[in-house]
LUMPA-802348 format. One record per residue: y negated, z, x negated of N, C-alpha, C, CB in turn; residue in three letters. Coordinates in steps of 0.001 Angstrom, whole numbers, padded with zeros to 6 digits, always signed. Glycine has a CB too. Layout:
# residues N
YZXYZXYZXYZXALA/...
***
This chain:
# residues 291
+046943+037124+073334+045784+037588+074101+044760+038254+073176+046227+038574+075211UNK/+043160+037907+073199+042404+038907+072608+042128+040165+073171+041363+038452+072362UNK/+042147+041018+072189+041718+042541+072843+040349+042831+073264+041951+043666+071844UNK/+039795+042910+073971+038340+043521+073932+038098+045089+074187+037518+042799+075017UNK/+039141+045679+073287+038515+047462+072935+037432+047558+071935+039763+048565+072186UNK/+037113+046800+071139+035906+046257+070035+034934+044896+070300+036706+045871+068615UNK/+034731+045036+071526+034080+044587+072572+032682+043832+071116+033626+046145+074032UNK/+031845+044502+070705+030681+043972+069828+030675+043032+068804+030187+044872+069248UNK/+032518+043510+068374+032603+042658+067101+033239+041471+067824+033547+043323+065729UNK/+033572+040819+069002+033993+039538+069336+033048+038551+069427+034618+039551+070423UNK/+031961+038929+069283+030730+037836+069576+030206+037433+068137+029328+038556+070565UNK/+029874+036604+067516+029554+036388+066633+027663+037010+066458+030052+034988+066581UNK/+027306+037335+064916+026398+037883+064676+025337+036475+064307+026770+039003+063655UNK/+024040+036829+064638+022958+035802+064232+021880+036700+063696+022392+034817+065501UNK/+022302+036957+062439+021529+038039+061589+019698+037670+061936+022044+037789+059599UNK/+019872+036745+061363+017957+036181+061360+017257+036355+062665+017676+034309+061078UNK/+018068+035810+063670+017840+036022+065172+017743+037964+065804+019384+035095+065927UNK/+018522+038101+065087+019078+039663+065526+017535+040230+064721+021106+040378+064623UNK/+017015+040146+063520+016197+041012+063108+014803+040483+063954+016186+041052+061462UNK/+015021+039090+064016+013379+038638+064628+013025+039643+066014+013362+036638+065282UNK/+014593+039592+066588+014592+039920+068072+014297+041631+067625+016317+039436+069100UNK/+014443+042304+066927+014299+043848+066705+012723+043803+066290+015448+044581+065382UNK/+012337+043356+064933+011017+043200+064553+010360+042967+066182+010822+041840+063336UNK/+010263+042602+067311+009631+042257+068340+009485+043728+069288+010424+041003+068983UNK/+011137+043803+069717+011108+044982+070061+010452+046032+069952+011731+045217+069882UNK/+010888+046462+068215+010083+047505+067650+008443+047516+067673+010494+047541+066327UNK/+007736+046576+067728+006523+046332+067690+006050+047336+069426+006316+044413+067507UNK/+006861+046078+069929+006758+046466+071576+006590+047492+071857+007711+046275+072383UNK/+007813+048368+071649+007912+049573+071602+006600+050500+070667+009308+049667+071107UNK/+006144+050502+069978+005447+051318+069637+004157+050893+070129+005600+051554+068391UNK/+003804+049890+070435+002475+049768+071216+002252+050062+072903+002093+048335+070990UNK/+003873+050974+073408+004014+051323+074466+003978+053077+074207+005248+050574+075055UNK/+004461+053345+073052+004210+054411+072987+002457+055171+072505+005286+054610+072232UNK/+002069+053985+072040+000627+054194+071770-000273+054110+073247+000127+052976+070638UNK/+000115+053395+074198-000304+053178+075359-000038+054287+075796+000121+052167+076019UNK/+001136+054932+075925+001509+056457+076792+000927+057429+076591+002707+057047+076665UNK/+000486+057676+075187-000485+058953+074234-001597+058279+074909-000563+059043+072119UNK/-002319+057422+074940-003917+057158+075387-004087+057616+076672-004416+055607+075399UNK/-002800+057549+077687-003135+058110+079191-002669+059537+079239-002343+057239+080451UNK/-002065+059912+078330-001824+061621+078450-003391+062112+077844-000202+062352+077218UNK/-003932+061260+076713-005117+062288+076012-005968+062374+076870-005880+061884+074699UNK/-006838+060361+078076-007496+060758+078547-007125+061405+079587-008134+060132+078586UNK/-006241+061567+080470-005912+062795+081349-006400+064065+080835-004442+062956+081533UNK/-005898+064776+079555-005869+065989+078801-007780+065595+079007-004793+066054+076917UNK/-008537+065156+078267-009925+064834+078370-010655+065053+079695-010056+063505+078027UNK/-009705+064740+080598-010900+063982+081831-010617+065772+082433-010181+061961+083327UNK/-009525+066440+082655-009504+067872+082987-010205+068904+082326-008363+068255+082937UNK/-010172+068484+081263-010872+069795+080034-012562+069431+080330-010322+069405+077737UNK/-012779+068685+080765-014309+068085+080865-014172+068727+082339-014698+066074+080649UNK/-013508+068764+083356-014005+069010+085096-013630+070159+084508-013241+068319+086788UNK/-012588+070983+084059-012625+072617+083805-013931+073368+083307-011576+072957+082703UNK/-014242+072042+082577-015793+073076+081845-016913+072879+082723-016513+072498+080100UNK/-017063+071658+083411-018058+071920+084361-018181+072402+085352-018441+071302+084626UNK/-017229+072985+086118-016610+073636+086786-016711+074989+087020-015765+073399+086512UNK/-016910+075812+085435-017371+076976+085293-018685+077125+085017-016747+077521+084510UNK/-019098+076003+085486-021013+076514+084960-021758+076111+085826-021833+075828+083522UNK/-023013+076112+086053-024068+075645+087306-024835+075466+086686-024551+076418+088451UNK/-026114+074997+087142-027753+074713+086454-028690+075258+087882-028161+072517+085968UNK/-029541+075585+087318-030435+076402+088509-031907+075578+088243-030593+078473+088200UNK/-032297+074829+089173-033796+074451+088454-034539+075434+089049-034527+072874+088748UNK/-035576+076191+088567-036399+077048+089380-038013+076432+089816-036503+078424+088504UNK/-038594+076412+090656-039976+076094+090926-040718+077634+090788-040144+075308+092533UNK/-041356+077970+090004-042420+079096+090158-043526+079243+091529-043311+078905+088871UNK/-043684+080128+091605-044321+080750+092731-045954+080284+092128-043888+082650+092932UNK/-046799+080919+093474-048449+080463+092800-048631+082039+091975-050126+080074+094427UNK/-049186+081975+091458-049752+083265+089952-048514+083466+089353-050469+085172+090417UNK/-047425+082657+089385-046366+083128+088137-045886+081696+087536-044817+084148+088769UNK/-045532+082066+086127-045052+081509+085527-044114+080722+085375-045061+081904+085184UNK/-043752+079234+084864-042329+079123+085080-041247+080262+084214-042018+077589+084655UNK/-041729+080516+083233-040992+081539+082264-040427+082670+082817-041846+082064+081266UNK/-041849+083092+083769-041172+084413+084984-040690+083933+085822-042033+085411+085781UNK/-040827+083192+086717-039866+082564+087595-038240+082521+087040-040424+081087+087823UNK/-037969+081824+086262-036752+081278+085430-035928+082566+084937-037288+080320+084047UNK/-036864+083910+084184-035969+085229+083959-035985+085926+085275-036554+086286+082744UNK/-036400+085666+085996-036365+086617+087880-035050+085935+088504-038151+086094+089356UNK/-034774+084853+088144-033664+083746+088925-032778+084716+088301-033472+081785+088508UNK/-032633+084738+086804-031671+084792+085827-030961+086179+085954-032304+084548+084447UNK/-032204+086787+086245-032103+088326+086635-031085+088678+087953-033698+088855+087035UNK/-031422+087763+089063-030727+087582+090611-029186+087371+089884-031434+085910+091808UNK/-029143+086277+089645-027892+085596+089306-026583+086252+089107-028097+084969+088223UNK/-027656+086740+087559-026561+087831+086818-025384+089045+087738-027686+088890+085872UNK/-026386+089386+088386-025449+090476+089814-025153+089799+090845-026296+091778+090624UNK/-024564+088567+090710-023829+087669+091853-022745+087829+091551-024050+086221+092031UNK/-021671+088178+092398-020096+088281+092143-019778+087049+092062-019185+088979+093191UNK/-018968+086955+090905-018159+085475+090675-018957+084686+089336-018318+084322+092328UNK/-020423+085438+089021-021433+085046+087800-020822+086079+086184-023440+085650+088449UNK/-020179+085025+085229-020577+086242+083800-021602+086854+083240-020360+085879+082705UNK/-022102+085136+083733-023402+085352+082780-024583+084140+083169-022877+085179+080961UNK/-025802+084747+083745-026980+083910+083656-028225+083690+082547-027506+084250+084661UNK/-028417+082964+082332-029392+082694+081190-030426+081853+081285-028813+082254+080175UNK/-031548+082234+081196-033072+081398+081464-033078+080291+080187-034729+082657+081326UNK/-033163+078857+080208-033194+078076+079343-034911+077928+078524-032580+076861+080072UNK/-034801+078221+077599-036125+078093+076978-036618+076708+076684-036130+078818+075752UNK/-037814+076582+076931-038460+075738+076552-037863+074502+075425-039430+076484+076186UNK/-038102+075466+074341-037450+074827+073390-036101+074029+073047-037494+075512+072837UNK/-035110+074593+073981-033676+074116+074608-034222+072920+074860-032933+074901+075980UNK/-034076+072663+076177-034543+072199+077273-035021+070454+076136-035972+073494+078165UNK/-036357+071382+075044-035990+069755+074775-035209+069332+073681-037175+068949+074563UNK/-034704+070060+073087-033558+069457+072253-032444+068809+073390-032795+070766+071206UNK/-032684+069074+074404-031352+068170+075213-032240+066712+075913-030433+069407+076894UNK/-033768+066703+075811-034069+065336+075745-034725+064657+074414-034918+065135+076830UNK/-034749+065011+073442-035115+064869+072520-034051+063471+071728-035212+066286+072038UNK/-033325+063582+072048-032369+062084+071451-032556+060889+072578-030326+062442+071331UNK/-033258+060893+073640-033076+060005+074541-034806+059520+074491-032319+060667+076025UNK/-035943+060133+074418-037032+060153+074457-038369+060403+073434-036909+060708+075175UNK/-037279+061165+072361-038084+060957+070986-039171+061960+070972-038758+059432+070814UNK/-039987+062411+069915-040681+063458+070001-042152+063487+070295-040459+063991+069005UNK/-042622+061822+070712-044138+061828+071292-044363+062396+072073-044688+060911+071701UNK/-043534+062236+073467-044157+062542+074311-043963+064197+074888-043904+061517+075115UNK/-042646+064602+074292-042539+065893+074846-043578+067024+074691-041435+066341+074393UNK/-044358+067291+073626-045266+068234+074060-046165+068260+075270-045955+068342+073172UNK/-046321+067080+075833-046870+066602+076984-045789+066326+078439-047546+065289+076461UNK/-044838+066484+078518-043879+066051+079369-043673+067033+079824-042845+065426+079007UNK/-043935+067512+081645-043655+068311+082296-042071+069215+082894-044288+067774+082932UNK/-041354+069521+081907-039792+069907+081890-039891+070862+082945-039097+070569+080419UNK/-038530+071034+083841-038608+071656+084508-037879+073102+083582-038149+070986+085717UNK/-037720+073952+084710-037341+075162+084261-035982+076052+084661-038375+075811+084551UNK/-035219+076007+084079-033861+076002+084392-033049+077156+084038-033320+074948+083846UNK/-031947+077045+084558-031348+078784+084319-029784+078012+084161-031587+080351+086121UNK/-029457+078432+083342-027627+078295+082471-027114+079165+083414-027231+079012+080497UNK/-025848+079084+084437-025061+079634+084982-023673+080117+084582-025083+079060+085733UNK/-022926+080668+083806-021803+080799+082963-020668+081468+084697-022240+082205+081196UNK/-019665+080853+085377-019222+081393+086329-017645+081809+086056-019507+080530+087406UNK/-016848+083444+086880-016093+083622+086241-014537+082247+087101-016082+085424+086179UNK/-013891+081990+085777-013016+080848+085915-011881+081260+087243-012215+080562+084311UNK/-011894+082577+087137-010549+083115+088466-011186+082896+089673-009989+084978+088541UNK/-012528+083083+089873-012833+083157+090958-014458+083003+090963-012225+084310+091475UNK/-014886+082244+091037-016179+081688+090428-016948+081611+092162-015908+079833+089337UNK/-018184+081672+092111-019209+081918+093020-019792+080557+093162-020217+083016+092563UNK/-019770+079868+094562-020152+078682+094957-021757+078665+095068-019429+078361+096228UNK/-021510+077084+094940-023463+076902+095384-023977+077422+096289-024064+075619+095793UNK/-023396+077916+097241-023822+078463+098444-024138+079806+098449-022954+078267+099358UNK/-023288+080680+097472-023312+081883+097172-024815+082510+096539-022179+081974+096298UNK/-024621+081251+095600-025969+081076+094373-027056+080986+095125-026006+079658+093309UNK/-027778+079721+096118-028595+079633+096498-029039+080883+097557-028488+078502+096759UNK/-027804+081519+098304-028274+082666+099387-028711+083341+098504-027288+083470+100372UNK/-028181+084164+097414-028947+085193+096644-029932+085020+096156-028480+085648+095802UNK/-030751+083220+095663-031887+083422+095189-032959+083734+096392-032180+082274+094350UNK/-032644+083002+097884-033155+082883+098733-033599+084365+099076-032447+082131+099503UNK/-032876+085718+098775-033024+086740+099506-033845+087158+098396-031825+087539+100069UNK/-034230+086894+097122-034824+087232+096128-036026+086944+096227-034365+086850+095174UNK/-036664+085853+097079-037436+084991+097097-037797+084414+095475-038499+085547+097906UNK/-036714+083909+095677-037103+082766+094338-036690+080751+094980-035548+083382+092500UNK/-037766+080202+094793-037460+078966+095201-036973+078087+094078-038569+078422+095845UNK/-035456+077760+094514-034589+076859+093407-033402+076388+093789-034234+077561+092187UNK/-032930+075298+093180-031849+074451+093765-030837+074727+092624-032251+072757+094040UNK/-029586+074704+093433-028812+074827+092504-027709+073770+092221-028376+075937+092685UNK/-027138+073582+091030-026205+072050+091020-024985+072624+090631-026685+070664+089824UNK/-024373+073105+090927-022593+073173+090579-021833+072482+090038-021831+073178+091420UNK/-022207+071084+089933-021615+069735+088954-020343+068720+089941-020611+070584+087215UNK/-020755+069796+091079-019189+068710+091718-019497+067659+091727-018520+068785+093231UNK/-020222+067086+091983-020884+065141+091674-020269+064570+089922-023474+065133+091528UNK/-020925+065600+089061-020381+064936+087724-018558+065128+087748-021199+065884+086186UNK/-018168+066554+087748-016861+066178+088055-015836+065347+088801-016658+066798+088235UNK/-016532+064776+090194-015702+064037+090323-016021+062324+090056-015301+064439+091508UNK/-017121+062279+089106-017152+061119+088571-016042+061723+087403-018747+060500+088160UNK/-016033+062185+086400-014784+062170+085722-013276+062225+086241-014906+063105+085003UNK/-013009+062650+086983-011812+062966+087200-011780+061215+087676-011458+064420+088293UNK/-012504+060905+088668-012397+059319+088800-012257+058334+087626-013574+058867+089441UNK/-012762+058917+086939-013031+057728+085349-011520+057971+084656-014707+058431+083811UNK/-011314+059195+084741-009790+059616+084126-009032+059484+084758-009443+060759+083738UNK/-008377+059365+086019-007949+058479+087070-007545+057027+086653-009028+058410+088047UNK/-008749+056350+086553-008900+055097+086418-008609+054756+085101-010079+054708+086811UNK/-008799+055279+083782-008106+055345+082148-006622+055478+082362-008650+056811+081109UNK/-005735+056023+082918-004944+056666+082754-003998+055854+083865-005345+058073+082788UNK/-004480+055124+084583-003991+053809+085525-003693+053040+084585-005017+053047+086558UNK/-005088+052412+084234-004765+051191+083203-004327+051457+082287-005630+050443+082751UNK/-003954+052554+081449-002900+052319+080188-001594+052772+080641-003278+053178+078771UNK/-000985+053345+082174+000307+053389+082694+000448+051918+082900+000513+054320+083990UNK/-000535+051217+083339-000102+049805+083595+000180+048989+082715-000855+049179+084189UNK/-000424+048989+081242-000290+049021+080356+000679+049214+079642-000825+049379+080242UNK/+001195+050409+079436+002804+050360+079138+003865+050056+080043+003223+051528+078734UNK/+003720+050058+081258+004473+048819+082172+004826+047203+081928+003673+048693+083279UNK/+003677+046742+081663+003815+045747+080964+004311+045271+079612+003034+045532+081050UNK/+003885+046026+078386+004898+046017+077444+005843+046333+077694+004790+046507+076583UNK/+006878+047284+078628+008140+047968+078854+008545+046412+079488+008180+049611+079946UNK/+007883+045621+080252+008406+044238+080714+008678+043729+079668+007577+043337+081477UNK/+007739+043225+078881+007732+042459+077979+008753+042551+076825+006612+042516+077635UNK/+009204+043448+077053+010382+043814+076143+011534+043623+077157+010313+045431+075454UNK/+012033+043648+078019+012957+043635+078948+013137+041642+078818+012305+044538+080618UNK/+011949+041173+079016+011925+039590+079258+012126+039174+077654+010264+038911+080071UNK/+012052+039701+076835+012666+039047+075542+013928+039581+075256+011821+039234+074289UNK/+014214+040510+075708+015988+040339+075377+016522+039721+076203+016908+041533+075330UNK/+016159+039413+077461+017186+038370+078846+016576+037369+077927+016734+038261+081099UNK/+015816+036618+077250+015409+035244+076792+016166+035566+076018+014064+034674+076422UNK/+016473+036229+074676+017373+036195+073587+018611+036136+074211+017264+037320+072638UNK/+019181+037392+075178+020324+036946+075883+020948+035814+076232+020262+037281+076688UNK/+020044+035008+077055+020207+033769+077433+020592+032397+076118+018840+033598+078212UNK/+019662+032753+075538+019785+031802+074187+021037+032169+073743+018643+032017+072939UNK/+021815+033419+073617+022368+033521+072493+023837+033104+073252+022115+035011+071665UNK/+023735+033140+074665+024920+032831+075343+025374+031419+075225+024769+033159+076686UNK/+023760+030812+075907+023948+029572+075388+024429+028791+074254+023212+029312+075444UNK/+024083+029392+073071+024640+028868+071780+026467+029244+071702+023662+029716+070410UNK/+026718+030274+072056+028257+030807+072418+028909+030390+073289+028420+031979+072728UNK/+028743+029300+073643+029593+028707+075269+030877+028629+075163+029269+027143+075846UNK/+031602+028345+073978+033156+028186+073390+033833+029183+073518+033344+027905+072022UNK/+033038+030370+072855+033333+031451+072614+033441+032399+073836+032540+031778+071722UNK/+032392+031805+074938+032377+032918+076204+033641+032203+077675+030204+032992+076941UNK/+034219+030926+077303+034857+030222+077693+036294+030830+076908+034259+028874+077524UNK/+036299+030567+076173+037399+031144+075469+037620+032720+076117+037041+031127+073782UNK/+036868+033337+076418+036857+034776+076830+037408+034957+078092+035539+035355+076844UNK/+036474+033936+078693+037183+033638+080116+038862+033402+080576+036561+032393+080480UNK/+039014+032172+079757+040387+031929+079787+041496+032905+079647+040565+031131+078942UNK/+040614+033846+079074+041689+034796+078375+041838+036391+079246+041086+035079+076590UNK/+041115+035926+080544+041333+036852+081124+039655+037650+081399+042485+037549+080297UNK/+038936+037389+080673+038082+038388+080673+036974+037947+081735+037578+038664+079234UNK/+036524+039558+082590+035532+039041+083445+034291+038918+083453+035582+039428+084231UNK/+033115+038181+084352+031923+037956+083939+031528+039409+083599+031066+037184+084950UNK/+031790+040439+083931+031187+041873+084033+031500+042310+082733+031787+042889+085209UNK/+032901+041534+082591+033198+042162+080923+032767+041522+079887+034602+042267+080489UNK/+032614+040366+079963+031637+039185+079444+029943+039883+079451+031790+037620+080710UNK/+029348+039863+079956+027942+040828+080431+027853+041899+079640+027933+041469+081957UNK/+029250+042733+079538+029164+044039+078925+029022+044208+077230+030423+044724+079393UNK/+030001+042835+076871+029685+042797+075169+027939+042498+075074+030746+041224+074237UNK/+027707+041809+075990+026327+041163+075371+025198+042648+075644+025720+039368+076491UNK/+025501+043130+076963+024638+044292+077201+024985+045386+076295+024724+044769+078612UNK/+025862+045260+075673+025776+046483+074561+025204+045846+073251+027382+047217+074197UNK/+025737+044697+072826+024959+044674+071640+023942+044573+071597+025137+044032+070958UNK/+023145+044233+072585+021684+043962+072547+020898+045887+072676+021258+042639+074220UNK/+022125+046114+074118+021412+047997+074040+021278+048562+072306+022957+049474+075021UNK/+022187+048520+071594+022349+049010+070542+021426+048706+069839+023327+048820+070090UNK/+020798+046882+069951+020071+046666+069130+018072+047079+069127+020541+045367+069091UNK/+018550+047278+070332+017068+048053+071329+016969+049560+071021+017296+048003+073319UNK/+017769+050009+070771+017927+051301+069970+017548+052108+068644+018845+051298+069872UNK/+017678+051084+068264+017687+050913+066936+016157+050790+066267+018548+049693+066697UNK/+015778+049576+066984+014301+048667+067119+013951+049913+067750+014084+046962+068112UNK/+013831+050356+068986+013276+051122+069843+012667+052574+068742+014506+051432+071122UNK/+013726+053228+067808+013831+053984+067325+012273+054016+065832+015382+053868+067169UNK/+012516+052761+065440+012184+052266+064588+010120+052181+065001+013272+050927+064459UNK/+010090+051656+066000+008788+051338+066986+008277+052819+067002+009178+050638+068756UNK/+008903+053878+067571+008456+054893+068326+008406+055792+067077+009364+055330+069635UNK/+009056+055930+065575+008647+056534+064652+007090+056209+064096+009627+056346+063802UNK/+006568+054644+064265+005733+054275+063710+004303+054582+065000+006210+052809+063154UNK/+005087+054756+065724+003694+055735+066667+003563+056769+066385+003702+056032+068121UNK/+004796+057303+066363+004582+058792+065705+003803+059221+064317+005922+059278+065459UNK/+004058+058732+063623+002851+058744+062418+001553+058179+062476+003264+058105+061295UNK/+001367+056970+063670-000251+056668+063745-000335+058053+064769-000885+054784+064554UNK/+000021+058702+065273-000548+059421+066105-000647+061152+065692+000195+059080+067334UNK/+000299+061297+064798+000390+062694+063822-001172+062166+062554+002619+062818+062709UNK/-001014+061186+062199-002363+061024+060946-003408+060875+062197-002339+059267+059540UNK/-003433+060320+063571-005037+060759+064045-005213+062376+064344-005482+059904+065619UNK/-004493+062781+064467-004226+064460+064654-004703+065113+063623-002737+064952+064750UNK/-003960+064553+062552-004267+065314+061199-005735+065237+060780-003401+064705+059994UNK/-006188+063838+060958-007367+063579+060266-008582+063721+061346-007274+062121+059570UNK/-008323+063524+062183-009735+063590+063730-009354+065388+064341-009145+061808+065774UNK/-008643+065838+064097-008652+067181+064692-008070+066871+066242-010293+067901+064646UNK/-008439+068064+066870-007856+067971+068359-008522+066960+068758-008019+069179+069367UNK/-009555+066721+068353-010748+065273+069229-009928+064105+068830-012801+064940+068440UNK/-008923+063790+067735-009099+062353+067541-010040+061838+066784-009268+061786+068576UNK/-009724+060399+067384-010484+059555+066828-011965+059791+067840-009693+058020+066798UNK/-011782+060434+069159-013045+060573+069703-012670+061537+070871-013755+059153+070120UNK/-013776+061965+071110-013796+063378+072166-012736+063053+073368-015572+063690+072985UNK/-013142+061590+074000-012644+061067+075092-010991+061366+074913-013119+059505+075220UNK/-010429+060979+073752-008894+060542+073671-008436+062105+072545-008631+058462+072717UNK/-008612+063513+073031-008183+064261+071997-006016+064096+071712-008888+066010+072548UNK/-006374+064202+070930-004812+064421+070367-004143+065889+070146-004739+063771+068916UNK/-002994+065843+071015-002390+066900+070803-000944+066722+069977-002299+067484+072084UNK/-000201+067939+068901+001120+067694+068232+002290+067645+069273+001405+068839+067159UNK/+001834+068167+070465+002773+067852+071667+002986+066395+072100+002250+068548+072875UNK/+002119+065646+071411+001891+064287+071634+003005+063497+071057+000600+063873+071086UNK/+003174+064215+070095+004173+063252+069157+005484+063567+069195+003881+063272+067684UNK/+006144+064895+069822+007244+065099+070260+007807+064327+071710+007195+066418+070287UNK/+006639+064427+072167+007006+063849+073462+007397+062154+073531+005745+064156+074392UNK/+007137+061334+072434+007382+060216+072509+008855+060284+072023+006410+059410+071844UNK/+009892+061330+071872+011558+060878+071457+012018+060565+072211+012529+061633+070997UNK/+012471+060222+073746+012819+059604+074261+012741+057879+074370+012581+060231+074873UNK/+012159+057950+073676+011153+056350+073794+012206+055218+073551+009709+056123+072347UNK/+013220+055720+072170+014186+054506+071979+015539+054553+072824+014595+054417+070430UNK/+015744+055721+073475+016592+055808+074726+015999+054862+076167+016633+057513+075096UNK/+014400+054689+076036+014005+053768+077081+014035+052377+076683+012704+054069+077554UNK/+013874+052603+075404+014133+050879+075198+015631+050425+075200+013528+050326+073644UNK/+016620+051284+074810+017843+050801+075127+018027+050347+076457+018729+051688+074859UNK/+017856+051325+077327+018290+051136+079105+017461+049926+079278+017750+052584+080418UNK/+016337+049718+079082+015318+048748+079245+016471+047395+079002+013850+048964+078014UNK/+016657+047420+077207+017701+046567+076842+018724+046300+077737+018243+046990+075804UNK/+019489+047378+077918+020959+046886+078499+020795+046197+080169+022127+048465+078562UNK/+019647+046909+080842+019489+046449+082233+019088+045181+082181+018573+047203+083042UNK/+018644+044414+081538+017501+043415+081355+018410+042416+080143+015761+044293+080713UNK/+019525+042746+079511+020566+041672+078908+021844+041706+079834+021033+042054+077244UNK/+022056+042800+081337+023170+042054+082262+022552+041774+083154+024374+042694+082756UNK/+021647+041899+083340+021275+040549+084611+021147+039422+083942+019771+040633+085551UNK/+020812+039023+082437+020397+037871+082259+021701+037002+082166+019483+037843+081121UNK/+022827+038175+081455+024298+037718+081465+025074+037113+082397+024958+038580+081277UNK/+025144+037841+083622+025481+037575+085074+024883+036728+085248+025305+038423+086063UNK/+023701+036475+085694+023042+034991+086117+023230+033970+085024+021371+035072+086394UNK/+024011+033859+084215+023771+032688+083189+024825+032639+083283+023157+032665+081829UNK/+026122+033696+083623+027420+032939+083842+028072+032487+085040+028277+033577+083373UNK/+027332+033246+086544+027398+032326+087443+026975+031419+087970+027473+032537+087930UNK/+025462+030789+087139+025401+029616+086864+026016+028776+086285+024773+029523+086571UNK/+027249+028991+085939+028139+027879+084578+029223+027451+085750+029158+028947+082691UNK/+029340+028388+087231+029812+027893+087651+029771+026883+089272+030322+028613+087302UNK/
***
């Protein structure tokens, strides 16, 4: 009778096959772990962007008849400031104002271009003072001005980061397939080429489950391995964008954190299970098809 307590070493090895099938894996695997860091950063991105707008407002002011926009804009600024839930209000100068259109419009026309007149809202983060708050106090001030709180821009981001952070979960879904469907294809192949050998197994007592089990381990092991191999080489593209782009990255949108790169060790424990689930089904169905 053969023993199967050394279950791995009864199957014969197909070295060339075995590395192609890892070289694949490993690839897989690290372009799943590169997929997982892109939906944690823009998540991390799309919050740090609604947190900051979140704490601030814009005040446009319209001036009164015999005043200034300049006085208008420090009278708002003035109101503001003693609004509970305000740190800090600030009249935007002129000069501001166009350095923030000055890259979009160029410097002809602004000495001539009617800018409005605006007030920087700085609000406190525990407990911050709504548009509603803002506008009653200018109203009792008599100052005429609208105020924007940003909830429109924020929840276009949080939507956009939403929607980033979909498509690269879906994204590594699909590679996590795609790795699952090449070891049941290698599985399959490699059974196929072993038919003597898995017949011979049979005869000898052994069941499809135990049959299933050599193949689902050597392949887990070999997904392990690969898996291991994949998820180090994310780890260094993703520690050198850290190192070299700062917290931003390669760009504001996708910052990188060193929490980033710890968090991918599990990764070759997912490609194993991935492995082993995805080489006994292919096992089982290929041997109760034989009969």
């Amino acid at each position: 009778m053969i023993s199967f307590r050394r279950g791995p070493t009864i199957l014969p090895h197909d070295a060339g096959g075995e590395r192609l099938l890892a070289t694949v894996i490993a690839i897989l695997c690290c372009l799943a772990c590169l997929a997982a860091v892109g939906a944690s950063a823009a998540n991390r991105a799309a919050h740090g962007w609604a947190r900051a707008l979140g704490a601030e407002a814009t005040v446009q002011v319209r001036p009164r008849v015999g005043e200034t926009g300049a006085e208008a804009a420090a009278r708002a600024a003035e109101t503001l400031a003693g609004v509970t839930g305000v740190e800090e209000a600030e009249a935007m100068k002129r000069a501001e104002a166009e350095a923030l259109l000055r890259p979009w419009i160029g410097d002809a026309v602004l000495p001539d271009l009617p800018i409005p007149f605006l007030v920087t809202v700085r609000l406190d983060r525990d407990a911050p003072a709504s548009a509603v708050t803002l506008s009653r106090a200018l109203a009792e001030a008599g100052v005429d001005a609208s105020v924007d709180d940003h909830t429109l821009w924020r929840g276009e981001v949080e939507r956009s980061a939403n929607t980033v952070t979909t498509l690269a979960l879906i994204g590594f879904l699909i590679i996590a397939g795609a790795a699952g469907a090449v070891v049941a294809y290698a599985t399959r192949a490699g059974m196929a080429a072993q038919g003597a050998i898995i017949e011979t197994l049979s005869l000898n007592g052994a069941s499809d489950s135990r049959i299933a089990g050599l193949y689902q381990t050597r392949y887990a092991l070999l997904a392990l391995g690969a898996g291991a191999a994949g998820t180090l080489g994310a780890m260094v593209v993703v520690a050198a964008v850290r190192f070299l782009g700062g917290a931003e990255g390669v760009t504001p949108a996708l910052p990188v954190a060193w929490s980033d790169v710890w968090v991918l060790s599990p990764c070759p424990l997912l490609a194993a299970t991935v492995a082993l689930v995805a080489a006994r089904i292919a096992a089982l169905a290929r041997l109760r098809g034989r009969r």
